[in-house]
C-alpha positions as CSV (number, residue, x, y, z in Angstrom):
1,X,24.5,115.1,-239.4
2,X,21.8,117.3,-238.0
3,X,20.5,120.1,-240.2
4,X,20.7,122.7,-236.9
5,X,24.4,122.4,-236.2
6,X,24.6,124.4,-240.0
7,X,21.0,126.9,-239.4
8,X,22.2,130.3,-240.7
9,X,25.2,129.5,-243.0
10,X,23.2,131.1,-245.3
11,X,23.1,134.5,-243.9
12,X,26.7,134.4,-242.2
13,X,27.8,133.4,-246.1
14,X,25.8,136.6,-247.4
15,X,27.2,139.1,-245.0
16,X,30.9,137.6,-245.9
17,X,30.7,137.3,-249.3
18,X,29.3,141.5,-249.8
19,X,31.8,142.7,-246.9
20,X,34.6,140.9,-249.1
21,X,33.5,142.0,-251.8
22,X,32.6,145.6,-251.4
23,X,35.8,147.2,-250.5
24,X,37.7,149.6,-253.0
25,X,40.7,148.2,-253.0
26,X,39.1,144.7,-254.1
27,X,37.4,145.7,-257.2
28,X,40.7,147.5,-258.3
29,X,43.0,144.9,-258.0
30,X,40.3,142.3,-259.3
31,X,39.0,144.6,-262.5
32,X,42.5,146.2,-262.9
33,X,44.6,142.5,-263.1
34,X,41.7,141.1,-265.3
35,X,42.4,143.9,-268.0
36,X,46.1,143.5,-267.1
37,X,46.0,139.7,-268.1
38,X,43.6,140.2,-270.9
39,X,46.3,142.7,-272.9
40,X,49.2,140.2,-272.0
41,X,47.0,137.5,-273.6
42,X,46.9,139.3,-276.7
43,X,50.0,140.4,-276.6
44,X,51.2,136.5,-276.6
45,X,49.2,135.6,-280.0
46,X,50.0,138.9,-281.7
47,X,53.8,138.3,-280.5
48,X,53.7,134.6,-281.9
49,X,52.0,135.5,-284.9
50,X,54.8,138.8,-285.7
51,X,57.3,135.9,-285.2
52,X,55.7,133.6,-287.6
53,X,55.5,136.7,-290.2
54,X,59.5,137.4,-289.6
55,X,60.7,133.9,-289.9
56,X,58.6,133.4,-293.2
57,X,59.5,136.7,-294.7
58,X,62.9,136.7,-293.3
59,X,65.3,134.9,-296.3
60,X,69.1,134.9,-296.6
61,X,70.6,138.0,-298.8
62,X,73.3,135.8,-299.9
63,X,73.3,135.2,-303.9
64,X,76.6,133.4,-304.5
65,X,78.8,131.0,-302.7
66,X,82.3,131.0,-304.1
67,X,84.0,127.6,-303.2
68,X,87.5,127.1,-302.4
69,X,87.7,122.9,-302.2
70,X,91.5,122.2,-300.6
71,X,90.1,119.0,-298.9
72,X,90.6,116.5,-301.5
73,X,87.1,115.2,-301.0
74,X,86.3,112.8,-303.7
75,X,82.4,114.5,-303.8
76,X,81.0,118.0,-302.6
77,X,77.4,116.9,-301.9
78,X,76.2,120.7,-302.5
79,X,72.8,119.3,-304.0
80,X,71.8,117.9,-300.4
81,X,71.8,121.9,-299.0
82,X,69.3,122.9,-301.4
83,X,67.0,120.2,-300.9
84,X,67.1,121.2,-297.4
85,X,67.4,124.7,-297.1
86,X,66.1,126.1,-300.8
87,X,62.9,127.9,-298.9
88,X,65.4,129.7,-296.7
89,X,68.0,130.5,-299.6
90,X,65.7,131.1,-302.8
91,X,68.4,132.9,-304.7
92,X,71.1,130.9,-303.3
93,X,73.9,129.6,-306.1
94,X,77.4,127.8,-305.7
95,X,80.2,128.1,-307.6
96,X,83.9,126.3,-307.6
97,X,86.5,128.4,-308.2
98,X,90.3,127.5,-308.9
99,X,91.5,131.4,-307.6
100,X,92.9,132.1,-303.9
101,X,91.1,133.6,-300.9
102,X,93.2,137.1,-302.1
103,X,92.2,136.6,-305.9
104,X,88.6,136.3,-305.3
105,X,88.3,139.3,-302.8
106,X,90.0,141.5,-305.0
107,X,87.6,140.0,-308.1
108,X,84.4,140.7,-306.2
109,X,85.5,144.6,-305.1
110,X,86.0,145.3,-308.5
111,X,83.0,143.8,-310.1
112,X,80.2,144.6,-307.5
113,X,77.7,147.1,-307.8
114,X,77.9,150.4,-305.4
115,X,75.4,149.0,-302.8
116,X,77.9,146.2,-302.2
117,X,78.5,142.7,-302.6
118,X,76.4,139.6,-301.4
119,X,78.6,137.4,-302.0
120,X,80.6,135.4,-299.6
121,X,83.6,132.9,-300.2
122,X,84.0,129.6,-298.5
123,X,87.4,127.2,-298.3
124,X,87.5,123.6,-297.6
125,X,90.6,122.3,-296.4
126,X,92.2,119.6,-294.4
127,X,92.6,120.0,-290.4
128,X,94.8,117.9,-288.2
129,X,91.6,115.5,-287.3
130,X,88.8,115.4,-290.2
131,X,88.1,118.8,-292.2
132,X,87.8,122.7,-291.3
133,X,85.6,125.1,-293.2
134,X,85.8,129.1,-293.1
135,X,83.8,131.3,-294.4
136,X,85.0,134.9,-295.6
137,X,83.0,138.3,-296.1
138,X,84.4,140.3,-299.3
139,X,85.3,144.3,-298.2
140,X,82.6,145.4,-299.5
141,X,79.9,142.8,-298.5
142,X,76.0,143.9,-297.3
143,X,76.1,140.9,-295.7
144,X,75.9,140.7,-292.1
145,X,78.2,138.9,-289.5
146,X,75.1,136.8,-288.1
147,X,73.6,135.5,-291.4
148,X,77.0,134.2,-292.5
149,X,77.4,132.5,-289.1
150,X,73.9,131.0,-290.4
151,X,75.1,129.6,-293.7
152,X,78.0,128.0,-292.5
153,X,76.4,126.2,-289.7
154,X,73.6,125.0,-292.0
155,X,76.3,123.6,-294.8
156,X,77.9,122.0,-292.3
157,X,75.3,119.5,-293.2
158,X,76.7,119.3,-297.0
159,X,80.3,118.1,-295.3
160,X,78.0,115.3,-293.2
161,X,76.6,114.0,-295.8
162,X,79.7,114.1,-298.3
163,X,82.2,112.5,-296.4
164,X,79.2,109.6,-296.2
165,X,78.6,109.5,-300.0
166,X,82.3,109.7,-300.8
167,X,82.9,106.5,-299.0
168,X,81.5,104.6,-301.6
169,X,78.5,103.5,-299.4
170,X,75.1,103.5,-301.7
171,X,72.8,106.0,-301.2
172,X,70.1,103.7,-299.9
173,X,72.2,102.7,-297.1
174,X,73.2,106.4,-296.3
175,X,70.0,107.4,-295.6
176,X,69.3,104.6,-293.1
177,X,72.9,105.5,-291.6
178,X,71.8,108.6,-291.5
179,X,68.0,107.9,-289.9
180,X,67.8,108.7,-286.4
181,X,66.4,106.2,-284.1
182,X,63.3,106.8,-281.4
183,X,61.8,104.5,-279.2
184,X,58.0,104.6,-278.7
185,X,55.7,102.8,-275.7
186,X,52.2,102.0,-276.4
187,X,49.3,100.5,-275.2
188,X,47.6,98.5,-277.9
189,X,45.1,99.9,-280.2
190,X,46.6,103.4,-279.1
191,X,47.6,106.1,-281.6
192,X,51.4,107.7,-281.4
193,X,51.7,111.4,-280.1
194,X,53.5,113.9,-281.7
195,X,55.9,116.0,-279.7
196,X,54.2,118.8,-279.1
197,X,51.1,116.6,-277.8
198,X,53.6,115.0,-275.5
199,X,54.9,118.3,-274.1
200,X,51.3,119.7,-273.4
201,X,50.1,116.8,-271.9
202,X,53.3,116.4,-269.3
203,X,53.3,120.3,-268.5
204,X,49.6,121.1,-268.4
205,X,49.4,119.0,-265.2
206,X,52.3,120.7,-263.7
207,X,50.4,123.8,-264.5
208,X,47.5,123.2,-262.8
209,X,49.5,121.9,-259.6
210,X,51.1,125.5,-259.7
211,X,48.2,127.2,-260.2
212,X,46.4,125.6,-257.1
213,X,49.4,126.0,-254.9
214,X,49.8,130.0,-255.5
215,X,45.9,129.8,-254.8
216,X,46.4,128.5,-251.4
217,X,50.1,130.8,-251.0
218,X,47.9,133.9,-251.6
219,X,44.6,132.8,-249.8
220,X,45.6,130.4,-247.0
221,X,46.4,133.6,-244.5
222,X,43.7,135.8,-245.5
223,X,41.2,132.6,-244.3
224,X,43.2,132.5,-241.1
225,X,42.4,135.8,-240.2
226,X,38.7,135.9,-241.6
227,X,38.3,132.4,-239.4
228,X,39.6,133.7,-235.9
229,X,39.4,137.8,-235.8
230,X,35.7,138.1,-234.3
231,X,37.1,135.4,-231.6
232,X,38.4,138.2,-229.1
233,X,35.5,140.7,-230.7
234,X,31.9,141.2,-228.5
235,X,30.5,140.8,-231.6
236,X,30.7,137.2,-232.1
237,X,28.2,136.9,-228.7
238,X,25.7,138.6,-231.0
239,X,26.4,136.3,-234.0
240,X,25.9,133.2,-231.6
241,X,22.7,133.7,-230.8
242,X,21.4,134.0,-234.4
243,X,23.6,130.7,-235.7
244,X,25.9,127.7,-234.4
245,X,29.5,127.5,-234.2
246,X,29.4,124.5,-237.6
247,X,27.4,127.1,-239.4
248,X,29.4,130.3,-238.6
249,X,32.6,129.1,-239.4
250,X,31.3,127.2,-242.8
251,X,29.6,130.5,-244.6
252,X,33.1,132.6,-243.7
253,X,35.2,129.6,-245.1
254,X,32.7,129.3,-248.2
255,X,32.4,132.8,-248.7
256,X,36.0,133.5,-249.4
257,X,36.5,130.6,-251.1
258,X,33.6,132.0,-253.5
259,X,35.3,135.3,-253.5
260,X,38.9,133.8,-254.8
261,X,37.4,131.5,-257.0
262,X,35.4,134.4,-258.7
263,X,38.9,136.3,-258.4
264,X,40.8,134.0,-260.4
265,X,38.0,133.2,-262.7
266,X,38.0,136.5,-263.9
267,X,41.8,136.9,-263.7
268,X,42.4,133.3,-266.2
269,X,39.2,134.1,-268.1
270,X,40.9,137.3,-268.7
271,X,43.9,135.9,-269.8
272,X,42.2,133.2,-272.2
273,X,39.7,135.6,-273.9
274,X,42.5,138.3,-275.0
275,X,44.9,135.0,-276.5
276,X,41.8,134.0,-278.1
277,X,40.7,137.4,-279.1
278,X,44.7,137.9,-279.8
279,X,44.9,134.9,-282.2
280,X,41.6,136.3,-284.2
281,X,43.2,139.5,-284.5
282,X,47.0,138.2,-285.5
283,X,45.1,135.9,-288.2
284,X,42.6,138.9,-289.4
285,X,45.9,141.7,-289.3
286,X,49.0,140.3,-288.2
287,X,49.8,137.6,-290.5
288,X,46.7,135.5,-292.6
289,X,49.0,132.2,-292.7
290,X,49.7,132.7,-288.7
291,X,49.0,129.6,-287.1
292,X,48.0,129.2,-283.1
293,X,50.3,125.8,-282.5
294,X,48.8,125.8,-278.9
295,X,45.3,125.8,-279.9
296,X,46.2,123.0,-283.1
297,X,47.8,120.7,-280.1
298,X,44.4,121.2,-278.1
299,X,42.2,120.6,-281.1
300,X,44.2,117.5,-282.1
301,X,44.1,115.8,-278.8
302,X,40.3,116.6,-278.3
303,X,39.6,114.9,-281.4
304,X,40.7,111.8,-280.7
305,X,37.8,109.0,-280.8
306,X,37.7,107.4,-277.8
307,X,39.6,109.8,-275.3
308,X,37.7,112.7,-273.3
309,X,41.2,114.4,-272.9
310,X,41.4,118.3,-273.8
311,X,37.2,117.9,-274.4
312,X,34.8,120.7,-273.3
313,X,33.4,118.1,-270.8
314,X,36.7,117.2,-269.3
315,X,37.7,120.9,-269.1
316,X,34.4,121.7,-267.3
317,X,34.9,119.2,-264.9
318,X,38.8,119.5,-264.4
319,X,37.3,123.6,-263.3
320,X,35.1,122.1,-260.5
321,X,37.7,120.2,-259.7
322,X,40.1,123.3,-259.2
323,X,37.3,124.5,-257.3
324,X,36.5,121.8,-254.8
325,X,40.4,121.4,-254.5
326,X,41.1,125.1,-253.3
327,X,38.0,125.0,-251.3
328,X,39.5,121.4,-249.5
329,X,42.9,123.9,-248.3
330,X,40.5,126.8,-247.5
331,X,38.5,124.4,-245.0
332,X,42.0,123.0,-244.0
333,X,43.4,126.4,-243.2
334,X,40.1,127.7,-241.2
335,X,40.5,124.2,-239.3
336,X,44.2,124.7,-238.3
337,X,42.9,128.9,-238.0
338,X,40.3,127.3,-235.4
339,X,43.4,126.4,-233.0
340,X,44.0,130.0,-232.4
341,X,42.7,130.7,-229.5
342,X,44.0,134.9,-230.1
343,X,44.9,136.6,-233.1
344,X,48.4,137.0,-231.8
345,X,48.9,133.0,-231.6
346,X,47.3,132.9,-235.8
347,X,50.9,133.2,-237.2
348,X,52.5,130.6,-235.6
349,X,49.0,128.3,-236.2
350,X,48.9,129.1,-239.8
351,X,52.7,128.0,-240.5
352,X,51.9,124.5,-240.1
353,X,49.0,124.9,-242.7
354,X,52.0,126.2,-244.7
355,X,54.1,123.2,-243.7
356,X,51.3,120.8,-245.3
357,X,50.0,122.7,-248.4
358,X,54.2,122.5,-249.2
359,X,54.2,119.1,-248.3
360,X,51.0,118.0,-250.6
361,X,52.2,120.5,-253.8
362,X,56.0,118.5,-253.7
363,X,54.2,115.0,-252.6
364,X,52.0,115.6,-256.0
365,X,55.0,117.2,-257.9
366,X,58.1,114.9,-257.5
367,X,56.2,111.1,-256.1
368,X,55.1,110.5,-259.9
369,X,58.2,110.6,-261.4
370,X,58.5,107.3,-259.8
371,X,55.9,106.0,-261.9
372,X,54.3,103.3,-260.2
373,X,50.5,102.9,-260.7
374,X,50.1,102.0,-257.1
375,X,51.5,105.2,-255.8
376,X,49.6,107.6,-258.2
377,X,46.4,105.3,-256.9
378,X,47.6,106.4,-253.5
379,X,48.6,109.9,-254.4
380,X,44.8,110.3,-256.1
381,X,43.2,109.2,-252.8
382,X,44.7,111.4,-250.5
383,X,43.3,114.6,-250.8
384,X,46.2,116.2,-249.8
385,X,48.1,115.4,-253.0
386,X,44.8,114.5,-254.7
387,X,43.4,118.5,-254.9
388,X,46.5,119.1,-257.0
389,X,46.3,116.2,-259.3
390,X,42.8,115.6,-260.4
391,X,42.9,119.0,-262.3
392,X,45.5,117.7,-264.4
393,X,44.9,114.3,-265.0
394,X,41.3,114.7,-265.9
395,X,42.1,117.2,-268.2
396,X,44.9,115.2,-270.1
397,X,42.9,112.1,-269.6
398,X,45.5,110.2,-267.1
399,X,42.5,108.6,-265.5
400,X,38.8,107.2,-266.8
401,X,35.8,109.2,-266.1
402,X,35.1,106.5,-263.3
403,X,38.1,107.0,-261.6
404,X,37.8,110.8,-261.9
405,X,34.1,110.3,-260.3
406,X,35.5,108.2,-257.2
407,X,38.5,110.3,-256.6
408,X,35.9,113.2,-256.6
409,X,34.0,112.0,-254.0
410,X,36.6,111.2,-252.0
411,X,38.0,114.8,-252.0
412,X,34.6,116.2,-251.5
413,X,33.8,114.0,-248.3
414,X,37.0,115.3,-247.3
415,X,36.3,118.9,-247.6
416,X,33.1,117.9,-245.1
417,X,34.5,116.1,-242.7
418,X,36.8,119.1,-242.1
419,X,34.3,121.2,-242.3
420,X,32.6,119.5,-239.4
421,X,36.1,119.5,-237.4
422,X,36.7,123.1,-238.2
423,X,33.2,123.8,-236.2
424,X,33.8,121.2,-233.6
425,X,37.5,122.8,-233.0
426,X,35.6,126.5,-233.1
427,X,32.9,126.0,-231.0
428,X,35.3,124.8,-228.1
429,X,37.9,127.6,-228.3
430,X,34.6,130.2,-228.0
431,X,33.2,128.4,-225.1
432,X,35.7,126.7,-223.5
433,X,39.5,127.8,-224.3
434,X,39.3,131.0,-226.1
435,X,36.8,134.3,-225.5
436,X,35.6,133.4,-222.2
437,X,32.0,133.4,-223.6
438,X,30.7,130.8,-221.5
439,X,31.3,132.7,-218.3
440,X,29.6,135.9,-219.8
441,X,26.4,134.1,-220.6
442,X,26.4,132.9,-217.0
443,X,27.0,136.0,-215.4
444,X,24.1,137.5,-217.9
445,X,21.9,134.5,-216.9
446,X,22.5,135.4,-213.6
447,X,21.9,139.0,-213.7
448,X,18.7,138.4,-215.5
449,X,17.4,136.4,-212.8
């Protein structure tokens, strides 16, 4: 490839990147959605860390639970709820009682206090098929509607467990009766994942696919038009004779690219740096015990021996990656642009860009579920599906830093050879199909001699 057909991308990149950048209404929505995301990133931790405070702080009023046992159980396993729930009900007692629904009520009217009773009452009785329990609020009961629903759907567990233990069945076995079972698939010598691992390693991917697909929604136009709106223009005569065709349309494509990458660099830099900066604060004001579960998942899976998943190295490189992907759909959509022989013909050009982004996000989206090895191989090397996958998987550590390397390289030869289309495609809809130049430069060479 000869260093002339590219002389001057330099300067056609320099002029693009300050006219993009310069405008007013660029560095307001740039500086003004960077603070935006920054306060909604705090807001997240601080939010998380409020909800932490309220669940630890927030206990059950209820003192006494006066028990009405009509079900002829042979044992009322209330020694399991406490083991279970005592941090949620520290003050929490039961007590059986021989006396009617009626009885009671009128008993605890008469000997509570004037703030009210927090006392509730609770009758066991046969049903038609197994056991009904119902729960009753004295008249003059503090206690609310929602936290009594909450007590009886948590001793619910009590009536599980005692119909078990009054079976006769010992209590060793009733605990394995009891034992859920889950089914684990691993490799050898690898280490189980706890659930939260498991869901941040199956939607961080998905993130990144959606991340790179409302990159290309929001950018994929804007390089049509920056590829094909000098075409009609008597300026581009003048930009030909300082550069070629290859170099003219690769310094406008890798301009704007630079310009949405910086974009969205500040926009999720913004985001990240106010959770972080949120998670300090919510630690420091909110709440001391608060704990970040997102950042303990990241931490746990980044130390792992062995694995480069959720590393610094691996995150580093998965950014590139986001970059070299968005930059393989910006070359893409100047390409298809360079068919456009007018600016009134762009629209209908750039909808089959739009047809093939849609096609690579859902080809990288929904052909994994399949899971077959052979596919995702497939899926990995074609850099249509391949710019929204990499991201993901390098990051999570779906594929070896080998693999990450070739599939690289195989995206970024890509991104070249359709940079060198794009300028083939360009250079003969100037001079052959689109402006006309070629017969103005005759008629000037002819008027000059």
């Amino acid at each position: 490839m000869s260093s002339k057909l590219f002389r001057g991308w330099k300067d056609v990149f320099r002029f693009t990147f300050t006219q993009g950048v310069s405008g007013k209404n660029f560095k307001l929505a740039t500086m003004g959605l960077t603070i935006l995301l920054f306060i909604v990133g705090m807001a997240i931790s601080i939010i998380m860390a409020y909800s932490q405070k309220k669940d630890a702080t927030e206990l059950s009023p209820i003192e006494v639970v006066h028990i009405i046992d009509e079900s002829e159980i042979q044992v009322l396993y209330l020694d399991g709820f406490m083991e279970v729930y005592k941090e949620n009900y520290p003050t929490l007692s039961f007590v059986q009682e021989k006396s009617t629904v009626q009885e009671l009520n009128e008993k605890l009217l008469k000997d509570s206090d004037e703030e009210g009773s927090k006392d509730v009452i609770l009758q066991i009785g046969k049903a038609d098929k197994g056991y009904r329990m119902t729960l009753y609020l004295p008249q003059n009961s503090v206690i609310k509607e929602s936290e009594a629903e909450e007590l009886l759907e948590d001793i619910t567990l009590v009536m599980e467990q005692s119909k078990l233990i009054s079976s006769g069945i010992p209590m060793e076995k009733l605990v394995l009766m009891m034992s859920s079972i889950s089914t684990t698939m691993l490799d050898a010598g690898e280490e189980e994942k706890g659930i939260g691992e498991e869901l941040v390693i199956l939607l961080l991917p998905t993130l990144c696919m959606l991340f790179i697909y409302m990159m290309n929604i929001v950018y994929g136009q804007g390089m049509g038009n920056i590829v094909s709106m000098e075409k009609n223009s008597k300026l581009m005569e003048m930009m030909l004779t300082l550069t070629q065709p290859y170099s003219l349309i690769f310094g406008k494509i890798l301009a704007t690219t630079c310009i949405a990458i910086m974009q969205m660099t500040l926009w999720v830099g913004g985001l990240v740096v106010g959770f972080l900066l949120g998670d300090v604060v919510a630690q420091n004001v909110v709440y001391p015990e608060y704990t970040n579960d997102l950042l303990e998942i990241f931490r746990l899976l980044g130390s792992k021996e062995g694995s480069t998943a959720f590393s610094i190295g691996a995150f580093i490189i998965a950014f590139l990656t986001v970059c070299l992907a968005f930059l393989f759909y910006c070359v893409l959509a100047g390409l298809i642009a360079s068919f456009s022989a007018k600016a009134e013909t762009l629209a209908q050009v750039m909808s089959y860009y739009t047809i093939i982004m849609v096609l690579g996000f859902f080809g990288a989206y929904l052909l994994p579920l399949q899971e077959k090895e052979w596919l995702n191989t497939l899926l990995r090397i074609c850099p249509l599906t391949s710019a929204y996958m990499l991201p993901g998987d390098i990051v999570v550590g779906n594929i070896t830093v080998a693999e990450s390397i070739l599939y690289v390289a195989i995206l970024m030869a890509s991104s070249i050879a359709l940079v060198i289309a794009a300028g083939k495609i360009y250079k003969n809809q100037l001079f052959y199909k689109g402006t006309g130049l070629k017969s103005r430069f005759k008629k000037k060479n002819k008027a000059e001699a």
